[in-house]
N, CA, C and O atoms as a GROMACS GRO file, in nm:
protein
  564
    1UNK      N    1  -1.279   2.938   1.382
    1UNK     CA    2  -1.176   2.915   1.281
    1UNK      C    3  -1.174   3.036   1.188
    1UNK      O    4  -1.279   3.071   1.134
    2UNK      N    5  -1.065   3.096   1.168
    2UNK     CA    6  -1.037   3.202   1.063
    2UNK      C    7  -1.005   3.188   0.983
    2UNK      O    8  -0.925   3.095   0.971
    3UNK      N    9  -1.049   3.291   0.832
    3UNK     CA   10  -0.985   3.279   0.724
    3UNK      C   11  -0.856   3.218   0.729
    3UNK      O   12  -0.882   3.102   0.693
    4UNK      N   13  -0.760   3.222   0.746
    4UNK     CA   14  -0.616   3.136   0.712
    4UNK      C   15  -0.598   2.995   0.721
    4UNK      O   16  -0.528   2.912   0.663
    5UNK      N   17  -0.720   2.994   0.855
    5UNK     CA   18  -0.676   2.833   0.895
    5UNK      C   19  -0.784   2.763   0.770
    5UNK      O   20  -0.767   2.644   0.744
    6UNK      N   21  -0.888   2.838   0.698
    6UNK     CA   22  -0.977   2.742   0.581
    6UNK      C   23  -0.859   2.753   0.478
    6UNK      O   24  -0.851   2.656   0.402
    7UNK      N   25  -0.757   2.862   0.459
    7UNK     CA   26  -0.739   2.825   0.358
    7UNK      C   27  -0.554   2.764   0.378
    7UNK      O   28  -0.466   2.769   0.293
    8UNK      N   29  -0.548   2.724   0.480
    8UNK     CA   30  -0.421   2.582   0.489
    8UNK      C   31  -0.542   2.505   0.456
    8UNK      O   32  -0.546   2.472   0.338
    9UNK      N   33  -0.653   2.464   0.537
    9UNK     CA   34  -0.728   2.336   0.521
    9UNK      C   35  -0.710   2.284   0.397
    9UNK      O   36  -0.643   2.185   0.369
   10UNK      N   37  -0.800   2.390   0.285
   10UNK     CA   38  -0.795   2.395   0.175
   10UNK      C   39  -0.651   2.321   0.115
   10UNK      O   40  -0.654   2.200   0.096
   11UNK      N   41  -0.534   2.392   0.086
   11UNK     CA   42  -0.425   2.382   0.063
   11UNK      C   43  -0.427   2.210   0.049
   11UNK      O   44  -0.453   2.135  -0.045
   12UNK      N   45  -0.383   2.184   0.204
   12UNK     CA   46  -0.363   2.083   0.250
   12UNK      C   47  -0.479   1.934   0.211
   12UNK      O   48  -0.448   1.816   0.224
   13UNK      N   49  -0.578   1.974   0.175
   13UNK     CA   50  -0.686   1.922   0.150
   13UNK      C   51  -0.639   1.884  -0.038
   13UNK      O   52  -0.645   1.770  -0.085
   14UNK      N   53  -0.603   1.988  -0.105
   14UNK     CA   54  -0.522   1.998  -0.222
   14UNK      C   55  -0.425   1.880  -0.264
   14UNK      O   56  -0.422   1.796  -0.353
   15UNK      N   57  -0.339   1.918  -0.148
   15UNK     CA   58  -0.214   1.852  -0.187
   15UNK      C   59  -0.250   1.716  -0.142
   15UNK      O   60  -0.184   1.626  -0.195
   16UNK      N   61  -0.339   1.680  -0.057
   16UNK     CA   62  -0.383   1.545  -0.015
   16UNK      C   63  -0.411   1.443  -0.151
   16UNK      O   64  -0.352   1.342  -0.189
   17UNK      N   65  -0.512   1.508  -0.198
   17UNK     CA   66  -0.526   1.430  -0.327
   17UNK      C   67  -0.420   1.432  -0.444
   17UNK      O   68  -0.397   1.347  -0.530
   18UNK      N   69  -0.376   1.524  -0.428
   18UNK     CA   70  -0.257   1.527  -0.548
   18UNK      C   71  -0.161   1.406  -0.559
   18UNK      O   72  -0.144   1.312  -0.636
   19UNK      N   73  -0.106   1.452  -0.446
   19UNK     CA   74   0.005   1.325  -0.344
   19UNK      C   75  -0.087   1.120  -0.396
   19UNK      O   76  -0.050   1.015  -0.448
   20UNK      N   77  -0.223   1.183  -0.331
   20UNK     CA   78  -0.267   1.057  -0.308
   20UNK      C   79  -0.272   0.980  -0.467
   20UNK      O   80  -0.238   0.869  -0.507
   21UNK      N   81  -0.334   1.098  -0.532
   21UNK     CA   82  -0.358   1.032  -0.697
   21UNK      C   83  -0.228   0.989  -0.762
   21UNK      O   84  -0.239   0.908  -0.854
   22UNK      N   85  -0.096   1.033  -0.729
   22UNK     CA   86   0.042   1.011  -0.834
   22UNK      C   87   0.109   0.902  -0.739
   22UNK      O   88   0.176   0.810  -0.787
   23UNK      N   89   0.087   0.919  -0.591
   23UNK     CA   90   0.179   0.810  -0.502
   23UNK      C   91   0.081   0.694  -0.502
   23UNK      O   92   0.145   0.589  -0.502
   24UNK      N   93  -0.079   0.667  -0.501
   24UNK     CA   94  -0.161   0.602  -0.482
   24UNK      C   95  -0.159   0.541  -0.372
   24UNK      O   96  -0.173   0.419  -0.365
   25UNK      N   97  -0.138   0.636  -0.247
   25UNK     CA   98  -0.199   0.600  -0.103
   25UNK      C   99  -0.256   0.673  -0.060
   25UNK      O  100  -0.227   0.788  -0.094
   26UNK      N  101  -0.383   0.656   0.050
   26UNK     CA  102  -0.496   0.687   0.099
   26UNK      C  103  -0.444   0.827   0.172
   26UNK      O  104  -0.374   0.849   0.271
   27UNK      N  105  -0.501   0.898   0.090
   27UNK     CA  106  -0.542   1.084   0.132
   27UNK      C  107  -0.480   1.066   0.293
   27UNK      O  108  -0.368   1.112   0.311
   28UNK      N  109  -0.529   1.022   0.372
   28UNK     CA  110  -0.475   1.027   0.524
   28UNK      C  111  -0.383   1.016   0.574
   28UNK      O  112  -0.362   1.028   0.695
   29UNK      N  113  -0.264   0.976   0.441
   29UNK     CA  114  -0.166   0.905   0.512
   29UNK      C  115  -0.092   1.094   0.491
   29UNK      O  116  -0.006   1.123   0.573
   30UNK      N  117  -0.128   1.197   0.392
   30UNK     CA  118  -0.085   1.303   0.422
   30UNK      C  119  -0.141   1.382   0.509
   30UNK      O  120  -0.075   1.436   0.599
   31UNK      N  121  -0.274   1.400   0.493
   31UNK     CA  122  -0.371   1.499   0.562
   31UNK      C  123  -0.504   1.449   0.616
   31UNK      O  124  -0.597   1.478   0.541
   32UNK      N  125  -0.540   1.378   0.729
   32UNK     CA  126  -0.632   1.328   0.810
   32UNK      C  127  -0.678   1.417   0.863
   32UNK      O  128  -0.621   1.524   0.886
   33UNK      N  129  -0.810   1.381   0.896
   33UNK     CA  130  -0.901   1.457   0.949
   33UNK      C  131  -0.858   1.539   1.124
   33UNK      O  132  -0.883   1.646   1.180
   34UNK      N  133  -0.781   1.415   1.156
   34UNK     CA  134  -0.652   1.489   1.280
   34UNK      C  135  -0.639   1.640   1.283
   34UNK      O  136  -0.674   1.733   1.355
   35UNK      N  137  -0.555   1.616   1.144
   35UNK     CA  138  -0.446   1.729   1.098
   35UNK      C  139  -0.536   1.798   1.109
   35UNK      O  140  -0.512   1.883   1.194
   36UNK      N  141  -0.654   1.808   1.057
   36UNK     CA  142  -0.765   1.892   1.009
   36UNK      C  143  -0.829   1.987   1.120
   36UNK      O  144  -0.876   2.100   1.126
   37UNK      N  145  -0.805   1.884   1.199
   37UNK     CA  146  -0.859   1.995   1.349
   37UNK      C  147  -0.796   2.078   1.384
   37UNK      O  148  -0.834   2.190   1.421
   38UNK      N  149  -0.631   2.015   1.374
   38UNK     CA  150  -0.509   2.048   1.443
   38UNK      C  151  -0.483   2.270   1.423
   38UNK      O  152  -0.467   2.367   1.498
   39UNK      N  153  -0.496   2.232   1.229
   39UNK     CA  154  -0.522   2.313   1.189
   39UNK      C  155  -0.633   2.442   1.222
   39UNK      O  156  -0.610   2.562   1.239
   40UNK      N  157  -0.753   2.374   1.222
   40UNK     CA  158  -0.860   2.482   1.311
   40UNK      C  159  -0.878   2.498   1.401
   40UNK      O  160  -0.986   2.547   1.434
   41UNK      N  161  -0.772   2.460   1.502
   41UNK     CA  162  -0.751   2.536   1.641
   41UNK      C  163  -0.650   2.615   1.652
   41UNK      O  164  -0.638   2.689   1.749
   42UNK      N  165  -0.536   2.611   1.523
   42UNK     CA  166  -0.434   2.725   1.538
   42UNK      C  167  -0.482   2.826   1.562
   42UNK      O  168  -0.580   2.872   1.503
   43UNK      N  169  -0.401   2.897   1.684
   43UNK     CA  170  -0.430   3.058   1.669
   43UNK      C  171  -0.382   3.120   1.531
   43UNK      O  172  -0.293   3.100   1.449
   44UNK      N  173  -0.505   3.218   1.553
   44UNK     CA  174  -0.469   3.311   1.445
   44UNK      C  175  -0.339   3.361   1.352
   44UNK      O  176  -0.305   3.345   1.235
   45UNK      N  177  -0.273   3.446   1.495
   45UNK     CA  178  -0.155   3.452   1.466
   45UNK      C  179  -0.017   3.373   1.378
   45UNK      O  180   0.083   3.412   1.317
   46UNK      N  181  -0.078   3.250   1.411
   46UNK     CA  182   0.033   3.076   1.416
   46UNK      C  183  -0.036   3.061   1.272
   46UNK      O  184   0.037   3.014   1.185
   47UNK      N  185  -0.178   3.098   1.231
   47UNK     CA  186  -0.192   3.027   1.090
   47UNK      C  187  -0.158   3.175   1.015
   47UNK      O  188  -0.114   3.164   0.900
   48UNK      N  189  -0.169   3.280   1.055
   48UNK     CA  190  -0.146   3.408   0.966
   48UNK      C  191   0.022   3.382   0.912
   48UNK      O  192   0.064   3.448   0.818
   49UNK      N  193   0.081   3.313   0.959
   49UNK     CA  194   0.268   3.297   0.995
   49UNK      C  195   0.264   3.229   0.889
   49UNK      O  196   0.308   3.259   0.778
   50UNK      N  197   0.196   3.112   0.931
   50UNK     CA  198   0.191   3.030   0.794
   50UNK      C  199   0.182   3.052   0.651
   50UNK      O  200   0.257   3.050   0.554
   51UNK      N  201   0.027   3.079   0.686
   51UNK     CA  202   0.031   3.125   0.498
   51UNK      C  203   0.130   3.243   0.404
   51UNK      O  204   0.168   3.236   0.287
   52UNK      N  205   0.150   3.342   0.501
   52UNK     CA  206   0.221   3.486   0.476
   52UNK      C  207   0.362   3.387   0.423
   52UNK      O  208   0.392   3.392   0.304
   53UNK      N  209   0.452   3.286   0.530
   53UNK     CA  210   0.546   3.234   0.454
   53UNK      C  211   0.552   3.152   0.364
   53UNK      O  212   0.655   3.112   0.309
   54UNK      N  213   0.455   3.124   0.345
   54UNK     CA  214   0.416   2.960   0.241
   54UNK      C  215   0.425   3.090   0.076
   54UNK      O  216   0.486   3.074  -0.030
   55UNK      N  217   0.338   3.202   0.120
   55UNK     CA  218   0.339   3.253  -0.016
   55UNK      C  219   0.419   3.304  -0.027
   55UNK      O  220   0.404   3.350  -0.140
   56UNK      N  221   0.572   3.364   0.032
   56UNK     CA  222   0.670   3.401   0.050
   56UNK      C  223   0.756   3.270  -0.056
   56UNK      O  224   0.802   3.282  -0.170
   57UNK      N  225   0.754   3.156   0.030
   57UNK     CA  226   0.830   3.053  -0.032
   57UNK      C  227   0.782   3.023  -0.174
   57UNK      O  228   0.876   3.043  -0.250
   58UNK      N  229   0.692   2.990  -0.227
   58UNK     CA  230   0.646   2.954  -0.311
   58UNK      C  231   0.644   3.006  -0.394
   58UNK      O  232   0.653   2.930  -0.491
   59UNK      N  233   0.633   3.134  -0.428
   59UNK     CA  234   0.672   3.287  -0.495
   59UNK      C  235   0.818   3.263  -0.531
   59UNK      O  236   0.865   3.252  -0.644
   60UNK      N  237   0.899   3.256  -0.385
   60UNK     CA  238   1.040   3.246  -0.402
   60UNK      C  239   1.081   3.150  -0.542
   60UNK      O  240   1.123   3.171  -0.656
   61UNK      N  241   1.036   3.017  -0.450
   61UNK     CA  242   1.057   2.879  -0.544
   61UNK      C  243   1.011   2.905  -0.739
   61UNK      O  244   1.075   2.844  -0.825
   62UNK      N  245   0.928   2.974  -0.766
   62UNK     CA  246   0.810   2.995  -0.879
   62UNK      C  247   0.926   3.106  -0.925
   62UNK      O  248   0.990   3.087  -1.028
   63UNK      N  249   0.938   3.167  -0.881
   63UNK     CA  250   1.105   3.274  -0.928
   63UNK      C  251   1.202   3.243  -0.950
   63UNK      O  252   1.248   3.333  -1.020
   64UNK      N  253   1.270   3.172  -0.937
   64UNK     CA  254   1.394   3.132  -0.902
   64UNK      C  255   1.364   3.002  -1.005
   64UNK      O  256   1.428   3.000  -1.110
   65UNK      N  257   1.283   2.909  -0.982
   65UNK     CA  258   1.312   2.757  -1.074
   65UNK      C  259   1.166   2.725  -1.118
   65UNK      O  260   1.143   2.604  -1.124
   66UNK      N  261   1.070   2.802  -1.146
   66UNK     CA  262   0.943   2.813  -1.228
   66UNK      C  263   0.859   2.688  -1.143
   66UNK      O  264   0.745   2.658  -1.179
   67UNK      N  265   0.922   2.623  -1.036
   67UNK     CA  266   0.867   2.555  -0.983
   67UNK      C  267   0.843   2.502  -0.786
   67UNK      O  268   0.911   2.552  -0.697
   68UNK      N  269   0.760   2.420  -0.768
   68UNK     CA  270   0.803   2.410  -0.635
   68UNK      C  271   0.860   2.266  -0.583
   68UNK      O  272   0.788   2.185  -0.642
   69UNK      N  273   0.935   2.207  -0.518
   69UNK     CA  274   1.044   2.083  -0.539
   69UNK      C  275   0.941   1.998  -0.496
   69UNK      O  276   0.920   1.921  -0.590
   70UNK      N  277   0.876   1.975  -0.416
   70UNK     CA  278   0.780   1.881  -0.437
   70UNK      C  279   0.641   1.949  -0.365
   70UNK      O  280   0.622   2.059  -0.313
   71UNK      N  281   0.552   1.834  -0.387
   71UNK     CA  282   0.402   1.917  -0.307
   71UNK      C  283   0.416   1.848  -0.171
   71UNK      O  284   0.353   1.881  -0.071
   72UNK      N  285   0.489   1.766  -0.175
   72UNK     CA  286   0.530   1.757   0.036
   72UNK      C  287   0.638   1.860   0.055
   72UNK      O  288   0.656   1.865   0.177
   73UNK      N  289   0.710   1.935   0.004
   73UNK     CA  290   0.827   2.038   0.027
   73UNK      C  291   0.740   2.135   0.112
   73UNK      O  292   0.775   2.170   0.225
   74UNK      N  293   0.646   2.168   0.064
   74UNK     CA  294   0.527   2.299   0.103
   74UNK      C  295   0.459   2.260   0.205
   74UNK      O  296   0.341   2.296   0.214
   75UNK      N  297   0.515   2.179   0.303
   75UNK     CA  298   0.421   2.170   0.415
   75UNK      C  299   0.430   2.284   0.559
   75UNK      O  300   0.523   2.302   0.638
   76UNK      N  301   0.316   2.339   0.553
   76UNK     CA  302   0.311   2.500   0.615
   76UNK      C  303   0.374   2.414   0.743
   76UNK      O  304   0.490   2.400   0.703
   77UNK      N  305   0.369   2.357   0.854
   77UNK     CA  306   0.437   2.336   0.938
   77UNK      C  307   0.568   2.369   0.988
   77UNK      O  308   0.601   2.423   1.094
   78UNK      N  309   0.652   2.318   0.871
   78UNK     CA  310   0.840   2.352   0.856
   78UNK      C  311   0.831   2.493   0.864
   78UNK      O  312   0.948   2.525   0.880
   79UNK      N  313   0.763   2.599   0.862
   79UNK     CA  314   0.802   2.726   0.845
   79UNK      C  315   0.795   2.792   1.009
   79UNK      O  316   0.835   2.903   1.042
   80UNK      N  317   0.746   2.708   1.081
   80UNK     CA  318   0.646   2.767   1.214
   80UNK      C  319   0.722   2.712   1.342
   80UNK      O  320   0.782   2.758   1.439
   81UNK      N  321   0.692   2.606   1.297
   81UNK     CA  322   0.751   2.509   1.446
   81UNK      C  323   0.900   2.448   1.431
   81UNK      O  324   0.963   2.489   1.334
   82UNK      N  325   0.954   2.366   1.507
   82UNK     CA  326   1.077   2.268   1.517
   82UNK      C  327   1.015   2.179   1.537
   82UNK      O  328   0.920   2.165   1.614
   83UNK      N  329   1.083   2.078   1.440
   83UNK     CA  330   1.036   1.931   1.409
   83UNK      C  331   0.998   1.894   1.519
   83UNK      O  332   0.882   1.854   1.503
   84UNK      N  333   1.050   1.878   1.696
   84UNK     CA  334   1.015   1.830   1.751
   84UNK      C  335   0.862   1.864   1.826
   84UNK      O  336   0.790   1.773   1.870
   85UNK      N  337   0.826   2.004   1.832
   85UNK     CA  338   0.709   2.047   1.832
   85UNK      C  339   0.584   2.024   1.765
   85UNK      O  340   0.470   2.011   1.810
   86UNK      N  341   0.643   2.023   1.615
   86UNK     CA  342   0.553   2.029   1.520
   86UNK      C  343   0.414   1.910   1.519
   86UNK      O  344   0.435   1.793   1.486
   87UNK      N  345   0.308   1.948   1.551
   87UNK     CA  346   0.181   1.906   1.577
   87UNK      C  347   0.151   1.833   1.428
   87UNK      O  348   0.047   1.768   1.424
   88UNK      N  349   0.215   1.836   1.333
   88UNK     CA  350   0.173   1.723   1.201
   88UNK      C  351   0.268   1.592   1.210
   88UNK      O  352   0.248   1.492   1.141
   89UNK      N  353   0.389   1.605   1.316
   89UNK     CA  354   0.450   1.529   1.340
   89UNK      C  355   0.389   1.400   1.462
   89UNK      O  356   0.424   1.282   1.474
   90UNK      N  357   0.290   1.478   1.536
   90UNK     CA  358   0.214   1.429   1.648
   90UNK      C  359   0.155   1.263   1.609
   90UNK      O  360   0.159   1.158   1.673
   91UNK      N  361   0.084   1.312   1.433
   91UNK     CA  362   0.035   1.226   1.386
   91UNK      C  363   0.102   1.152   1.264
   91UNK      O  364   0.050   1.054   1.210
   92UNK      N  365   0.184   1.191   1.236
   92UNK     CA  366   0.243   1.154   1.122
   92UNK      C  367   0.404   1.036   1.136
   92UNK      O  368   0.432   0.924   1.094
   93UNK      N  369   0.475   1.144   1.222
   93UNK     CA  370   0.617   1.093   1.275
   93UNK      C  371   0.666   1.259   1.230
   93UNK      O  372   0.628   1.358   1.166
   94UNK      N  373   0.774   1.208   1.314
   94UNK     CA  374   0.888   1.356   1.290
   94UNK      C  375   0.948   1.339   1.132
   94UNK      O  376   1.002   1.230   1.113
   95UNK      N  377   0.947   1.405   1.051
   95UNK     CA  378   0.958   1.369   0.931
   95UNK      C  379   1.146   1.352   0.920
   95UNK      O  380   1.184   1.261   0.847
   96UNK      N  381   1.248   1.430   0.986
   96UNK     CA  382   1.361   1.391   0.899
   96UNK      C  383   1.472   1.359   1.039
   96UNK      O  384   1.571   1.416   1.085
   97UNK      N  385   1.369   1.198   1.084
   97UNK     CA  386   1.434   1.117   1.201
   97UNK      C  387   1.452   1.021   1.110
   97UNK      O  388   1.366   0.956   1.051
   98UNK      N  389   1.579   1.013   1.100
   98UNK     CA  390   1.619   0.865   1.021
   98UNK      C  391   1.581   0.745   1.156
   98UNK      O  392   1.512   0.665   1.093
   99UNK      N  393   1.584   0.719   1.227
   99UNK     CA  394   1.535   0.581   1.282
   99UNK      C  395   1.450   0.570   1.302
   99UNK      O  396   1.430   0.494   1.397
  100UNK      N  397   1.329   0.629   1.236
  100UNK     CA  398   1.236   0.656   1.332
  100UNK      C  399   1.132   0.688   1.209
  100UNK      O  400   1.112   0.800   1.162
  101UNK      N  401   1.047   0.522   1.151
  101UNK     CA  402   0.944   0.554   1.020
  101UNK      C  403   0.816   0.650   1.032
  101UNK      O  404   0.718   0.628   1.103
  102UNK      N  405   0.835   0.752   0.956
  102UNK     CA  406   0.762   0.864   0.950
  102UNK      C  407   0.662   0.857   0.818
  102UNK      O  408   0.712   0.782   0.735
  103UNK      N  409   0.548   0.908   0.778
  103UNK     CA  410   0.496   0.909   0.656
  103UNK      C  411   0.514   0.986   0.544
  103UNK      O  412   0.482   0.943   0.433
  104UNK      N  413   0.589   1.158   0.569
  104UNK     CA  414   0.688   1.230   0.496
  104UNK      C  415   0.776   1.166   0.438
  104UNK      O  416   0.785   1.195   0.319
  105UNK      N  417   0.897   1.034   0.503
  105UNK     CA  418   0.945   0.973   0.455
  105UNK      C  419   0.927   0.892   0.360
  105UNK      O  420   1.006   0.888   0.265
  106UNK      N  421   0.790   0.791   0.368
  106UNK     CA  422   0.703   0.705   0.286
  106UNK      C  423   0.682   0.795   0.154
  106UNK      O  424   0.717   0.757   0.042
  107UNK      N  425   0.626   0.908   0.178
  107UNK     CA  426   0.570   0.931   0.069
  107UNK      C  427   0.671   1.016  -0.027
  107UNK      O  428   0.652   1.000  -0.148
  108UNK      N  429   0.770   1.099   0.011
  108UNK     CA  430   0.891   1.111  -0.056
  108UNK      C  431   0.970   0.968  -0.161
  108UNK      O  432   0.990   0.948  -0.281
  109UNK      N  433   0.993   0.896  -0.035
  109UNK     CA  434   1.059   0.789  -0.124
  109UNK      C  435   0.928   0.728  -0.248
  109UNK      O  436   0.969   0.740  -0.363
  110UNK      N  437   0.795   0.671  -0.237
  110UNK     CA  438   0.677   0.676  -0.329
  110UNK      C  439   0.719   0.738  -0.413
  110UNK      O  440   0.771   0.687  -0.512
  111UNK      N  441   0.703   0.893  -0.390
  111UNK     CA  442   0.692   1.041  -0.537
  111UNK      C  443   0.841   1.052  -0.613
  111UNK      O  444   0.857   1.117  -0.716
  112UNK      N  445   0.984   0.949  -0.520
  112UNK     CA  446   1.069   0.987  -0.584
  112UNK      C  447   1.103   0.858  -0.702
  112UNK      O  448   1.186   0.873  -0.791
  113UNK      N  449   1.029   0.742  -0.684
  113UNK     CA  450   1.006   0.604  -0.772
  113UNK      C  451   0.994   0.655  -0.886
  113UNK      O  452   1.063   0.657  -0.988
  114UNK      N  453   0.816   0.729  -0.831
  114UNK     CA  454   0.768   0.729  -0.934
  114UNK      C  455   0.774   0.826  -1.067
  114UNK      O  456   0.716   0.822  -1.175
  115UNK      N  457   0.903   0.944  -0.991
  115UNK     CA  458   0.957   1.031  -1.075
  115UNK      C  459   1.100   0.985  -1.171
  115UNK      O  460   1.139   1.046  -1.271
  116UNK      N  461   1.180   0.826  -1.092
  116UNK     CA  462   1.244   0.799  -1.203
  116UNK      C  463   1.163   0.643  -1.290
  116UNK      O  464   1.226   0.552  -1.344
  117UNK      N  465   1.045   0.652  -1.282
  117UNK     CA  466   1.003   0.535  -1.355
  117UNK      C  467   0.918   0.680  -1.471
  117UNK      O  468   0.835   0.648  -1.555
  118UNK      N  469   0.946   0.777  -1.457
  118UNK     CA  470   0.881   0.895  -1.498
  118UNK      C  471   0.724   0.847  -1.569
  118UNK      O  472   0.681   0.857  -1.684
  119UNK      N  473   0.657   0.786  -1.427
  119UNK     CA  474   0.554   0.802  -1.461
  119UNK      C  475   0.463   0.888  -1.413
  119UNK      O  476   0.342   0.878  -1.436
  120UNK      N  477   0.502   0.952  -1.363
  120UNK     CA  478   0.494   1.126  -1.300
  120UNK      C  479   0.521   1.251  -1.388
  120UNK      O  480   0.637   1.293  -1.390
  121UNK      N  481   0.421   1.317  -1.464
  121UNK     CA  482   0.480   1.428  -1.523
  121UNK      C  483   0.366   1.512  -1.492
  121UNK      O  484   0.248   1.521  -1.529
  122UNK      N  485   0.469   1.588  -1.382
  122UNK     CA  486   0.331   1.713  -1.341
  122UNK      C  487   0.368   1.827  -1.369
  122UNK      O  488   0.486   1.863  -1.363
  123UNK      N  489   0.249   1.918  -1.411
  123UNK     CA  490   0.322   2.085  -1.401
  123UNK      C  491   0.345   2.151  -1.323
  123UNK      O  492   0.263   2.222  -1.265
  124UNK      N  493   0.480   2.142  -1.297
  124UNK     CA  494   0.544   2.230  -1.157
  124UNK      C  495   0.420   2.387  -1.114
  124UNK      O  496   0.351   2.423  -1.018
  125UNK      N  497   0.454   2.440  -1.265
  125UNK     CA  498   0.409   2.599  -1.228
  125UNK      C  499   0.237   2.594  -1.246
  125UNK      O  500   0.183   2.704  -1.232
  126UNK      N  501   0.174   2.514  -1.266
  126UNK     CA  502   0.028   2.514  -1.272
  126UNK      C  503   0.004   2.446  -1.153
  126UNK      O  504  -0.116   2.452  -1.125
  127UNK      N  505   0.098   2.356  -1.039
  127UNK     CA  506   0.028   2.334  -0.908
  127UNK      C  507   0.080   2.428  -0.841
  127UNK      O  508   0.027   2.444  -0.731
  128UNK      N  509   0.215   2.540  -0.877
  128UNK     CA  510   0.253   2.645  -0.790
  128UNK      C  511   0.153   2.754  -0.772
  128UNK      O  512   0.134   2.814  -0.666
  129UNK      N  513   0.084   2.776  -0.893
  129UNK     CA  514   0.000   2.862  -0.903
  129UNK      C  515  -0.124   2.858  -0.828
  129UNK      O  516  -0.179   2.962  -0.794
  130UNK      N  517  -0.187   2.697  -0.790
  130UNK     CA  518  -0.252   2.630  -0.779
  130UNK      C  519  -0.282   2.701  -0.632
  130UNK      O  520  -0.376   2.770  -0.591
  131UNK      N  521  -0.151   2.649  -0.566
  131UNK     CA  522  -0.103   2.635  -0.407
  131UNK      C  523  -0.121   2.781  -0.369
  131UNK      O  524  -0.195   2.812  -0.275
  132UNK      N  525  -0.054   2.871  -0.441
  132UNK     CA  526  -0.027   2.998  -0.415
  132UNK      C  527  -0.188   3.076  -0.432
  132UNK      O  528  -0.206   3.170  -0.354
  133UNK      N  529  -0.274   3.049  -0.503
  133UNK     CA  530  -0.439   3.121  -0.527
  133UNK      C  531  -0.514   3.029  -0.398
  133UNK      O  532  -0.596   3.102  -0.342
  134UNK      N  533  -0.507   2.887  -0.334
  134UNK     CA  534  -0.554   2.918  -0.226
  134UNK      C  535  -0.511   2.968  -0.127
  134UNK      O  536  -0.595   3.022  -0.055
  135UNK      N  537  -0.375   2.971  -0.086
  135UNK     CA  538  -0.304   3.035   0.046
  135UNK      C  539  -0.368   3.169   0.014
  135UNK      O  540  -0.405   3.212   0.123
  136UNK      N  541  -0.396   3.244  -0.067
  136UNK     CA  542  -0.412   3.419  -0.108
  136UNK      C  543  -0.552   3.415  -0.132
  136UNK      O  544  -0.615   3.519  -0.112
  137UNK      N  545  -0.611   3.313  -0.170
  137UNK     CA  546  -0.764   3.366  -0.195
  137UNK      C  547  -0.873   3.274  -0.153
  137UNK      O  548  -0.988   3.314  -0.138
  138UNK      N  549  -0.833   3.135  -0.132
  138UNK     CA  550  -0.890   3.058  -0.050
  138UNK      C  551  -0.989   2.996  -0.175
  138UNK      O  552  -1.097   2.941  -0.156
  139UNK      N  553  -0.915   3.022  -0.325
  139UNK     CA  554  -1.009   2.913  -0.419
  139UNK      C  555  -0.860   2.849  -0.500
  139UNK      O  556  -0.745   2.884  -0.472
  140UNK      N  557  -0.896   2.756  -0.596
  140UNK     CA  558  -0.822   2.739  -0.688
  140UNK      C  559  -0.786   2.805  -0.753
  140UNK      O  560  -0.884   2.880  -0.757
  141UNK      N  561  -0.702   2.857  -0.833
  141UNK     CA  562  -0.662   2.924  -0.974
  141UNK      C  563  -0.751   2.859  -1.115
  141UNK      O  564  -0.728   2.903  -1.228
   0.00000   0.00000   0.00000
């Protein structure tokens, strides 16, 4: 496993709890130990793609609107594969199959409740920053 693929782990390991602490469902239902492998068998190449665009996007997003639209928006996958390929979909569901219950879906609709019961107030640019120091350095900010 190479540097890139510890630091999606990382990332992803991140946003697991984040997700899990504001939506209050179990870490797995974003990032399981599955995913986790899935991840440290990417080739090199396939996780170098990743992170290079994740900090591309996120930069973008952090420029443009001081923030990133959600912490499921940033899932390194969408940048790499087609939904139907995509190996987080393997375990998860294809995320934007309307007939077809996915956990992207679950937890969107969750984070979007709980953003008009606004009992959600997170800092956009302190988890952008967050996201963006492990994809680049493989610690927190």
């Amino acid at each position: 496993m190479g540097n890139n693929q510890k630091k999606l782990i990382k990332l992803m390991e991140y946003k697991a709890i984040r997700i899990s602490n504001v939506a209050g469902v179990p870490k797995d239902m974003y990032f399981s130990d599955l995913d986790k492998k899935e991840i440290e068998d990417l080739p090199d190449n396939v996780a170098e793609k990743m992170v290079r665009t994740l900090i591309q996007r996120l930069e973008s997003w952090k420029n443009i609107s001081g923030k990133v639209p959600s912490d499921i928006a940033s899932l390194p996958y969408c940048w790499v594969y087609r939904c139907r390929d995509c190996p987080y979909g393997k375990y998860h569901g294809i995320c934007y199959e309307p007939d077809i219950e996915n956990d992207y879906s679950k937890l969107r609709a969750i984070l979007e409740e709980k953003k008009k019961q606004e009992v959600v107030l997170l800092n956009s640019v302190c988890r952008t920053q967050t996201m963006l120091s492990l994809l680049k350095f493989g610690v927190r900010a």
